[in-house]
Residue frames as qw, qx, qy, qz and C-alpha x, y, z in Angstrom:
[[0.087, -0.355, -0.460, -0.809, 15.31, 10.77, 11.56],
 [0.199, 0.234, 0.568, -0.763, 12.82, 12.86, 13.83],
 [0.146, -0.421, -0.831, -0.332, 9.59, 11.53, 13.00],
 [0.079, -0.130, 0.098, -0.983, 6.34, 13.66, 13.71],
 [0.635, 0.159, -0.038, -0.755, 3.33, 12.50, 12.00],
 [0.913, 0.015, -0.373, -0.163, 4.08, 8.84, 12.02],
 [0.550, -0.610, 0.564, -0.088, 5.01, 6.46, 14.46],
 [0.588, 0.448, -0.658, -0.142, 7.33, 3.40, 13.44],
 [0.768, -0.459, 0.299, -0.331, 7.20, -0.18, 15.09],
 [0.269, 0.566, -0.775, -0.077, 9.84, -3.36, 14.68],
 [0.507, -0.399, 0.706, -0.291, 9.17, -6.66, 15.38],
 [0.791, -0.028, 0.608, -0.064, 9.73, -10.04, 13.69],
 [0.444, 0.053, 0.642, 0.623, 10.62, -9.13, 10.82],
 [0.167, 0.623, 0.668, 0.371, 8.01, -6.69, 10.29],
 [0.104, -0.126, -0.279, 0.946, 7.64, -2.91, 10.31],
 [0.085, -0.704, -0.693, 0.130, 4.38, -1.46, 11.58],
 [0.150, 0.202, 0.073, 0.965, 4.15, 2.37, 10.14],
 [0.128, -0.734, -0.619, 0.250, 1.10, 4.38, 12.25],
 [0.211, 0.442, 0.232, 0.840, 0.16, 7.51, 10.43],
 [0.430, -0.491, -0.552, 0.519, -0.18, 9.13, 13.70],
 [0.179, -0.139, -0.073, -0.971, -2.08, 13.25, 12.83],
 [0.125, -0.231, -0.951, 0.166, -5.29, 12.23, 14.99],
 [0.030, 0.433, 0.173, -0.884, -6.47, 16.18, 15.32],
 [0.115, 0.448, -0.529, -0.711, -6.53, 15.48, 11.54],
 [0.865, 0.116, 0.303, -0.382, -7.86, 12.31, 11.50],
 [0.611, -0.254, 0.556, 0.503, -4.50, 11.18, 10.23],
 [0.602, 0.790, 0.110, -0.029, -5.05, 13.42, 6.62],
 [0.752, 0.013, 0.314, 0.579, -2.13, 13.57, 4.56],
 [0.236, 0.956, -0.173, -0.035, -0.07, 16.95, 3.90],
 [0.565, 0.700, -0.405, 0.162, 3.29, 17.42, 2.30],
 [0.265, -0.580, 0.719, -0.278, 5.35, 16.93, 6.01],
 [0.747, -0.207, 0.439, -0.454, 3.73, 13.54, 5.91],
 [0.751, 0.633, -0.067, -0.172, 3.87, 12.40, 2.79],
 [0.420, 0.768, -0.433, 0.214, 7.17, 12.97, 2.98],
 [0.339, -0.479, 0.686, -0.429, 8.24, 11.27, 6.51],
 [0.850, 0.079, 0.327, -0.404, 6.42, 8.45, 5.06],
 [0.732, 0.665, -0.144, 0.027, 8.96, 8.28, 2.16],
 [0.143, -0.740, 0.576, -0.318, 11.72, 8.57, 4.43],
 [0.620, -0.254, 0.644, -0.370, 10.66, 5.49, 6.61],
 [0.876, 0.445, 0.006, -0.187, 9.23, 3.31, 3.55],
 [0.549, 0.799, -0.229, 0.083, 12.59, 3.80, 2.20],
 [0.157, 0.557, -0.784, 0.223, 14.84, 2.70, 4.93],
 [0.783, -0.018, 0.524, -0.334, 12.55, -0.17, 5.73],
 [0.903, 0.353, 0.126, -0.209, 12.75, -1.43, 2.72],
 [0.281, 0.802, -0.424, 0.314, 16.96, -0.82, 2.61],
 [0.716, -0.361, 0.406, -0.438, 16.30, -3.24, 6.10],
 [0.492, 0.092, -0.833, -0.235, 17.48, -6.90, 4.96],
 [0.047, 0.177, 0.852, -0.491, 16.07, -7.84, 8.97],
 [0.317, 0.438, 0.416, -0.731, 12.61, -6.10, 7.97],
 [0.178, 0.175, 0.896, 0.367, 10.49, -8.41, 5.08],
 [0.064, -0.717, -0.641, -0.266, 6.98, -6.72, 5.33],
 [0.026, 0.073, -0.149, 0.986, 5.34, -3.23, 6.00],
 [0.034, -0.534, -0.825, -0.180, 2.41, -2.52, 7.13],
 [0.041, -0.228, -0.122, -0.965, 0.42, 1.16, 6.99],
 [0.241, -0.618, -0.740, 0.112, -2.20, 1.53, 9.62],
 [0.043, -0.651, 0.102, -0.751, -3.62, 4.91, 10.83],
 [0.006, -0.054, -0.680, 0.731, -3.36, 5.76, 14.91],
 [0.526, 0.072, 0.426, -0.732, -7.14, 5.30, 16.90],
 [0.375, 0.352, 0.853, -0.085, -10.25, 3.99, 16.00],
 [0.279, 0.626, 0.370, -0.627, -11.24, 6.25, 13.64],
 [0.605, 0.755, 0.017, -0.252, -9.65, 6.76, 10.85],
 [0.828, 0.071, 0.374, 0.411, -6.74, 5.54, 8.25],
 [0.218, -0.091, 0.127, 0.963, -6.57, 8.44, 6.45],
 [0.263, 0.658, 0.645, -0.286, -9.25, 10.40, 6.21],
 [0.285, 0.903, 0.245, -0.209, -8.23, 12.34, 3.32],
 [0.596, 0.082, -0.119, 0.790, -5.35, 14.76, 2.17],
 [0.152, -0.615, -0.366, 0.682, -4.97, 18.32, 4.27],
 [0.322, 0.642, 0.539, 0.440, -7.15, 20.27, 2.05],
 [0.277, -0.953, -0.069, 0.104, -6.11, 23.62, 3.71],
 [0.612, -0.473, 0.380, 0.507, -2.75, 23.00, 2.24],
 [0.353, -0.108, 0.451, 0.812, -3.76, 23.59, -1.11],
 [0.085, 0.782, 0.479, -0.389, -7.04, 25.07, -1.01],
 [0.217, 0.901, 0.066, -0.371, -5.63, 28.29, -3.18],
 [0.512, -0.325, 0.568, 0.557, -3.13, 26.73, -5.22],
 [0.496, 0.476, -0.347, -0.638, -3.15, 27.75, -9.21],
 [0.864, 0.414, 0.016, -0.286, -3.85, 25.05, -12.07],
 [0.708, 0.422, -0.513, 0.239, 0.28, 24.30, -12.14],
 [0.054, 0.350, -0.850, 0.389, 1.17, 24.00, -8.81],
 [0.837, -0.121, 0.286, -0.451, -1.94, 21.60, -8.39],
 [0.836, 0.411, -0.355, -0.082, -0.47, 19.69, -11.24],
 [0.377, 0.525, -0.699, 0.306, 3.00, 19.66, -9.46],
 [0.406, -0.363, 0.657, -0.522, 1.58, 18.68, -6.26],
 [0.890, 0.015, 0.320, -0.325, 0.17, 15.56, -7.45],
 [0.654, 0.563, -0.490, 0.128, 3.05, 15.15, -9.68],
 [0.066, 0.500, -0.722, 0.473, 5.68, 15.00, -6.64],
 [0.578, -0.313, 0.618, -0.430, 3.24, 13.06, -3.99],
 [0.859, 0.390, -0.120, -0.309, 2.79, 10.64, -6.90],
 [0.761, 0.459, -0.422, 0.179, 6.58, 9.88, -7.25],
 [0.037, -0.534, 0.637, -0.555, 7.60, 10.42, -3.70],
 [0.663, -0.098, 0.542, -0.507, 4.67, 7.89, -2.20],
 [0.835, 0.282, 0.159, -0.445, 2.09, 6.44, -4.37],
 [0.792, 0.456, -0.406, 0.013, 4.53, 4.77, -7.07],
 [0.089, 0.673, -0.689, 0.255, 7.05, 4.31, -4.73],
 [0.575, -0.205, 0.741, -0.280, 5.36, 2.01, -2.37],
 [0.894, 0.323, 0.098, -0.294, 3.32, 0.10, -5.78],
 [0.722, 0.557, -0.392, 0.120, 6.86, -0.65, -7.21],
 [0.053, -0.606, 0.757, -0.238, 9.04, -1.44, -4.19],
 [0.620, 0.119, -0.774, -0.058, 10.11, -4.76, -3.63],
 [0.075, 0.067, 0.866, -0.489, 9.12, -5.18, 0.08],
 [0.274, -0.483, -0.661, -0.504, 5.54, -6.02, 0.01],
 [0.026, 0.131, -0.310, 0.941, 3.39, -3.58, 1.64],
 [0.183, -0.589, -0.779, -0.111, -0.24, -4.37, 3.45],
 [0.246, -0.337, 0.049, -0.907, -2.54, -1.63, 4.30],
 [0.193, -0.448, -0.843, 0.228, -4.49, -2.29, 7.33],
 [0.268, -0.508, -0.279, -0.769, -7.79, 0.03, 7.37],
 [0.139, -0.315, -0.778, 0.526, -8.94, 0.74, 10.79],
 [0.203, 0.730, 0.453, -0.470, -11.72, 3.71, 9.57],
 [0.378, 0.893, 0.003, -0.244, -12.52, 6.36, 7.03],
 [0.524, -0.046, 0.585, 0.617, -9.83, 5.63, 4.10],
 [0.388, 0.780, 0.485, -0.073, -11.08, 8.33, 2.25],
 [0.144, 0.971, -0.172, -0.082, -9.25, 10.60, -1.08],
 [0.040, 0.805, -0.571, 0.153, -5.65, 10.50, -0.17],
 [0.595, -0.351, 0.645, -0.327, -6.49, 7.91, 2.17],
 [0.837, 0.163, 0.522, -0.033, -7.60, 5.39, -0.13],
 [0.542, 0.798, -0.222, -0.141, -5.40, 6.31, -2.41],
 [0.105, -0.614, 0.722, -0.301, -2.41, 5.66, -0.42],
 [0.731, -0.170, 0.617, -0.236, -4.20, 2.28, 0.73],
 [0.863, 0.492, 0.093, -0.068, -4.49, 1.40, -3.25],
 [0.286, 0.754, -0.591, 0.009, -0.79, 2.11, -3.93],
 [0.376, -0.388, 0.824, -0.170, -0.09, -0.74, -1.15],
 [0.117, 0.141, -0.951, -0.248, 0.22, -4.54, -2.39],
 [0.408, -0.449, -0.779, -0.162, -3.22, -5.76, -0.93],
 [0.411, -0.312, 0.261, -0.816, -5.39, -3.94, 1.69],
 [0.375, -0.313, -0.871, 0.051, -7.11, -5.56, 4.44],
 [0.077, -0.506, -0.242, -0.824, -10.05, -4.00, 6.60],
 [0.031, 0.006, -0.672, 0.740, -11.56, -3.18, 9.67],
 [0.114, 0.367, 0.904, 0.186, -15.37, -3.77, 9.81],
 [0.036, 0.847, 0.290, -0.443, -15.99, -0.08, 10.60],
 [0.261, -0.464, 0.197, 0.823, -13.88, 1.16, 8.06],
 [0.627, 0.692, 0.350, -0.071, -15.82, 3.20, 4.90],
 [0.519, -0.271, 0.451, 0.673, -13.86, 3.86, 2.08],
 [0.492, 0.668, 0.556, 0.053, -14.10, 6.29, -1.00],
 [0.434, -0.090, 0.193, 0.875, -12.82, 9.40, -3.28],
 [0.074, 0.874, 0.457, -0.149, -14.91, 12.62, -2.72],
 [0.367, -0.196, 0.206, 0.886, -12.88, 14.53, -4.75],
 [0.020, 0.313, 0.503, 0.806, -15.18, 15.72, -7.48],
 [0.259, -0.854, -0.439, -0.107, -17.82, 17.27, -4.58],
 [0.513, -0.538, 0.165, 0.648, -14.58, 19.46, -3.69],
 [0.455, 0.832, 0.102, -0.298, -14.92, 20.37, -7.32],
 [0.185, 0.740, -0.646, -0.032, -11.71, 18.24, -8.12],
 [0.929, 0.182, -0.314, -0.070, -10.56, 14.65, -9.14],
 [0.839, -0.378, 0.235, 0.312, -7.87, 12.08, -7.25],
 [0.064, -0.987, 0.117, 0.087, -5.30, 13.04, -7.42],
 [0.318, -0.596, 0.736, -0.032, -2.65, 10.34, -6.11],
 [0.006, 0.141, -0.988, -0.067, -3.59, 7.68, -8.69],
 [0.463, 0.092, 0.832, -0.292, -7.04, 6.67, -7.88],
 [0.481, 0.511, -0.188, -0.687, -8.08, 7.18, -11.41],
 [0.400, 0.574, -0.690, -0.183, -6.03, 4.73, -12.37],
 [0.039, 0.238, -0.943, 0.230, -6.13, 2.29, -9.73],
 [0.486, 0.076, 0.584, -0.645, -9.32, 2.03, -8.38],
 [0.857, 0.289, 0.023, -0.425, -10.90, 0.86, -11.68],
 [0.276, 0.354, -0.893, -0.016, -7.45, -1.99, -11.91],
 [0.139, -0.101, 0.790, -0.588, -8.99, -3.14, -8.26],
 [0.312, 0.272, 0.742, -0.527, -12.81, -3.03, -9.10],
 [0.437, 0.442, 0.668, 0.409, -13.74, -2.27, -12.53],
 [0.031, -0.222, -0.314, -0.923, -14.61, 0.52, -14.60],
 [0.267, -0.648, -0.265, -0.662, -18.14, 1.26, -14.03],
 [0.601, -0.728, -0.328, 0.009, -18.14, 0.59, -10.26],
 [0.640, -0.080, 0.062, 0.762, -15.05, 2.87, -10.41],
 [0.085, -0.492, -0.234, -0.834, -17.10, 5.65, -12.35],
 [0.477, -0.684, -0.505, -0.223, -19.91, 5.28, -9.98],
 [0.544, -0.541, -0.386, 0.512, -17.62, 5.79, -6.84],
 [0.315, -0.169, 0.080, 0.930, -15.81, 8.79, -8.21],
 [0.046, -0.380, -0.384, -0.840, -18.85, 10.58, -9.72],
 [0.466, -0.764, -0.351, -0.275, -21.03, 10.53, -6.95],
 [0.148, 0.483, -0.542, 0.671, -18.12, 11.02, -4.38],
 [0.753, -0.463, -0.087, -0.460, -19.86, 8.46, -2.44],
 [0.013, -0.485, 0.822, -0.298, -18.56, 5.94, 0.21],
 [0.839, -0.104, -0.402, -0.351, -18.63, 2.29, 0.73],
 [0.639, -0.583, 0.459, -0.204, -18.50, 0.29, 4.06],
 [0.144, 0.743, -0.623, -0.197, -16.02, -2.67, 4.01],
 [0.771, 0.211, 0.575, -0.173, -18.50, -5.43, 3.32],
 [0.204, 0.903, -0.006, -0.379, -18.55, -3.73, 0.20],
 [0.019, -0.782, 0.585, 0.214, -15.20, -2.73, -0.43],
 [0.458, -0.236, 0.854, 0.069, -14.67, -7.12, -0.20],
 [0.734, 0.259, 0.600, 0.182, -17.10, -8.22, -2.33],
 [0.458, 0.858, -0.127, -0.192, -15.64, -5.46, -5.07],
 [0.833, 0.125, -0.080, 0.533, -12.24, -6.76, -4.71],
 [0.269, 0.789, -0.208, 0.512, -10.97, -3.85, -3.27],
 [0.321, -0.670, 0.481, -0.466, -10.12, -5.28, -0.07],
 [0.493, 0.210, -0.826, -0.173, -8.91, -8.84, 0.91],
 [0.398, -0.170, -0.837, 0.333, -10.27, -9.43, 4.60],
 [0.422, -0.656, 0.177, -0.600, -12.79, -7.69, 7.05],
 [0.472, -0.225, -0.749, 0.408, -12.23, -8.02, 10.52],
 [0.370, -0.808, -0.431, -0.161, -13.40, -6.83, 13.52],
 [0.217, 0.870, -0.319, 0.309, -11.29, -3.41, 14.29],
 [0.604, -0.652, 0.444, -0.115, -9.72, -5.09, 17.78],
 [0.800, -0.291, 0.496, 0.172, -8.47, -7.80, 15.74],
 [0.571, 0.819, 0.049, 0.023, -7.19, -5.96, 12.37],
 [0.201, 0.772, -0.593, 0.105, -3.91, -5.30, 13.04],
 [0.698, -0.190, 0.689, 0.042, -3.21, -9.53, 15.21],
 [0.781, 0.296, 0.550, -0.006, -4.43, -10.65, 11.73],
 [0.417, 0.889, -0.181, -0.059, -2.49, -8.41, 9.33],
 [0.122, -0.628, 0.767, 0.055, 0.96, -9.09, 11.25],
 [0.817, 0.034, 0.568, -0.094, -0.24, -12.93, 11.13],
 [0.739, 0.629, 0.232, -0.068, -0.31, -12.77, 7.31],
 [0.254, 0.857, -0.437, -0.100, 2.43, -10.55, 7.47],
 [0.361, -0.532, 0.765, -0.047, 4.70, -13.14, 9.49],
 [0.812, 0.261, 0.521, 0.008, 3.70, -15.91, 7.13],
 [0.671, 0.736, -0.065, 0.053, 5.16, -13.56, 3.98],
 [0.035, -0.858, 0.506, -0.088, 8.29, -13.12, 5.95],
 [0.577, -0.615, 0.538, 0.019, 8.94, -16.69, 5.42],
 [0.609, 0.670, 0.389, 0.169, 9.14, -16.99, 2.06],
 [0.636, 0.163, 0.243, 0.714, 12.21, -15.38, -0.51],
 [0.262, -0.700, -0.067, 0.661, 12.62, -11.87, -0.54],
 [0.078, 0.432, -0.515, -0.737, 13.97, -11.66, -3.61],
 [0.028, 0.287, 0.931, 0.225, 11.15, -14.16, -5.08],
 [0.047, 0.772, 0.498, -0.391, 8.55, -12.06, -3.09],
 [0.084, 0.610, -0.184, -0.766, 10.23, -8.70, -5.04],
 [0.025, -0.094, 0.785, 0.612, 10.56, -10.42, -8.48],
 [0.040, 0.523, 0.849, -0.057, 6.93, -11.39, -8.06],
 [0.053, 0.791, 0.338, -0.507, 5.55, -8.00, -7.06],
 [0.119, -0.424, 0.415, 0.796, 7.62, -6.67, -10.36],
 [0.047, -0.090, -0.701, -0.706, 6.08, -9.07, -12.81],
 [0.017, -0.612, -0.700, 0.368, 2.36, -8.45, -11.11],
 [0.167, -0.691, -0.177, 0.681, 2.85, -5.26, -11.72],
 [0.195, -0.114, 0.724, 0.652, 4.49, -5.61, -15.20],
 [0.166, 0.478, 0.846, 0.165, 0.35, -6.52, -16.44],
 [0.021, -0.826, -0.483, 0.288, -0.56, -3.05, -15.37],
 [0.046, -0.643, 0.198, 0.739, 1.56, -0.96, -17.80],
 [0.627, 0.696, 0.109, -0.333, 0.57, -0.48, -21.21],
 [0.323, 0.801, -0.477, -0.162, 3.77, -0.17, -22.87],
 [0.141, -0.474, 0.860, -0.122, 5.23, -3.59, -21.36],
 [0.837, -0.104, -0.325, -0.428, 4.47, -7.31, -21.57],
 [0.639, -0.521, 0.473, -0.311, 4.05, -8.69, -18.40],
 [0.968, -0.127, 0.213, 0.023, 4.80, -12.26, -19.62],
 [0.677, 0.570, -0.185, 0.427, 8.46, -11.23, -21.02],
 [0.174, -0.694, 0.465, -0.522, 8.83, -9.83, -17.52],
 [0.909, -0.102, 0.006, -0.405, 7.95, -12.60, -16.11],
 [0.955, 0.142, -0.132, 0.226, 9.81, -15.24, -17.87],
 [0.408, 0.533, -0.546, 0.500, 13.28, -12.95, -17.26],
 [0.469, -0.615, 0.389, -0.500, 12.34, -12.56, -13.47],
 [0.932, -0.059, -0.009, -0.356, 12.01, -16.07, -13.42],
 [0.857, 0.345, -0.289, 0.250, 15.26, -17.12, -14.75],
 [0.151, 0.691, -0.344, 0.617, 16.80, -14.42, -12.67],
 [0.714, -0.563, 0.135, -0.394, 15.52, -16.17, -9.75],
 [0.982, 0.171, -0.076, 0.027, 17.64, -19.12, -10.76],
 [0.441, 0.728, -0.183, 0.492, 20.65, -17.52, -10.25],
 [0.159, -0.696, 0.370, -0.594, 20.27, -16.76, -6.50],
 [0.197, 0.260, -0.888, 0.323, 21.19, -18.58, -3.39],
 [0.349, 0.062, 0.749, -0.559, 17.63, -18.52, -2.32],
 [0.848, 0.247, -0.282, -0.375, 16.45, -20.72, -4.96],
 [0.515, 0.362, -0.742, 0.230, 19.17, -23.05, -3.88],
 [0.152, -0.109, 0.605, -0.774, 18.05, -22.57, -0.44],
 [0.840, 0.121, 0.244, -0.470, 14.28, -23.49, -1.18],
 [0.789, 0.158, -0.502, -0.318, 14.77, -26.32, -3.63],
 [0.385, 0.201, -0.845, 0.313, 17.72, -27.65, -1.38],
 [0.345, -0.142, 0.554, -0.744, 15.10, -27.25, 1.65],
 [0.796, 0.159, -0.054, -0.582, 12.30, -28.86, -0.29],
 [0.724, 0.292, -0.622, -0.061, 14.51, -31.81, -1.39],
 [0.198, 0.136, -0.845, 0.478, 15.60, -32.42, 2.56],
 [0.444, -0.647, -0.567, -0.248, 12.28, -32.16, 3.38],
 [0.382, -0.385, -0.424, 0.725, 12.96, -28.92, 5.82],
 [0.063, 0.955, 0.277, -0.080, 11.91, -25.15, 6.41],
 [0.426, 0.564, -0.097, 0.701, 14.14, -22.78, 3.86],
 [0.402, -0.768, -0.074, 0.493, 16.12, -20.48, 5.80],
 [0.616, 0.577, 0.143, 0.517, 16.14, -17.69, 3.22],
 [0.469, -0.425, -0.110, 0.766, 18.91, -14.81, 3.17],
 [0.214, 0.892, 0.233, -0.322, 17.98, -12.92, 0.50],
 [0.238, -0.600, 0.558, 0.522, 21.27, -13.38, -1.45]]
């Protein structure tokens, strides 16, 4: 797959995705969006490749947005459809897939940007990086979700507050809201992501997925997370890496899961 707007890295078990439109300040338009879905998708299709991580290219920005010159003149249904499709092609995709996905922030995470950072499992920051959803000074609301997410992550009213003033917070901030899990200092943001990562990558796969299901499971209305739970649980019981950790735990060694 010829890749454009993102670069793709490999090592240890981890893929490094670099949303690489720098002209742009890495902003997110449909070519992207989509080349992201692509990659996500056979990373995670990877049994050698346990973690993602989603960084933007430079020092500036993570995403700074989505390319607002792309739909700038669109009617009242093909806005709808466009946030329909980047919804189910990205945003859900990455919250529900079973590899577990870290956003590293290196700058401006803003709109799209921090939309795209909320979809991922846990977000970690860069000490320059400000984050927020100026949609409604555009005369228009998130788009990709952050309605929804932003007030899971930090509450309702400091949720209203961001999104009605279309203001931005730095990523002191962002931590003590819960909307981010680490600042660092930008030179060491991405040593200390893979660290973390290479610590999830040693640890069940299919434990790590079941997990990220019934997590998730709490955040839909219609479901009860502890009925997901308990099946995931049993289901866990079944596989060879549960056999693999207990038998590791009982010899008093490091599991060497397959994923099977």
């Amino acid at each position: 797959m010829a890749l454009e707007n993102i670069l793709l890295e490999r090592e240890k078990g981890i893929a490094t995705i670099y949303i690489n439109r720098p002209e742009k300040l890495n902003a997110l338009n449909k070519a992207t969006i989509q080349e992201l879905h692509e990659t996500i998708k056979l990373t995670d299709e990877n049994p050698d490749l346990r973690v993602i991580i989603i960084t933007g290219s430079g020092e500036k920005a993570f995403v700074a947005g989505a390319d607002i010159a792309e739909f700038a003149h669109f009617s009242a249904e093909e806005g709808a459809q466009l946030a329909a499709k980047g919804q189910q092609l990205l945003f859900d995709f990455i919250e529900n897939l079973k590899t577990p996905v870290i956003a590293a922030i290196n700058g401006f995470a803003l709109g799209g940007g921090l939309e795209l950072a909320m979809a991922c499992h846990f977000r970690i920051a860069s000490d320059n990086a400000k984050m927020g959803l100026p949609e409604t000074s555009l005369g228009v609301i998130p788009g990709y979700g952050g309605t929804q997410r932003l007030p899971q992550l930090v509450g309702k009213g400091r949720a209203m507050e961001m999104i009605l003033t279309a203001g931005m917070i730095d990523a002191e901030t962002a931590k003590n809201y819960g909307l981010v899990n680490h600042v660092l200092p930008q030179a060491a943001l991405l040593d200390f992501t893979k660290a973390l990562a290479q610590r999830i990558t040693k640890n069940s796969p299919l434990a790590i997925a079941k997990a990220i299901e019934a997590i998730n499971a709490n955040f839909i209305a219609s479901v009860n997370g502890f009925d997901v739970e308990i099946k995931a649980f049993g289901e866990c019981f079944a596989t060879d890496d549960f056999k693999e950790g207990t038998t590791a735990f009982l010899e008093k060694r490091k599991a060497a899961f397959k994923g099977k």
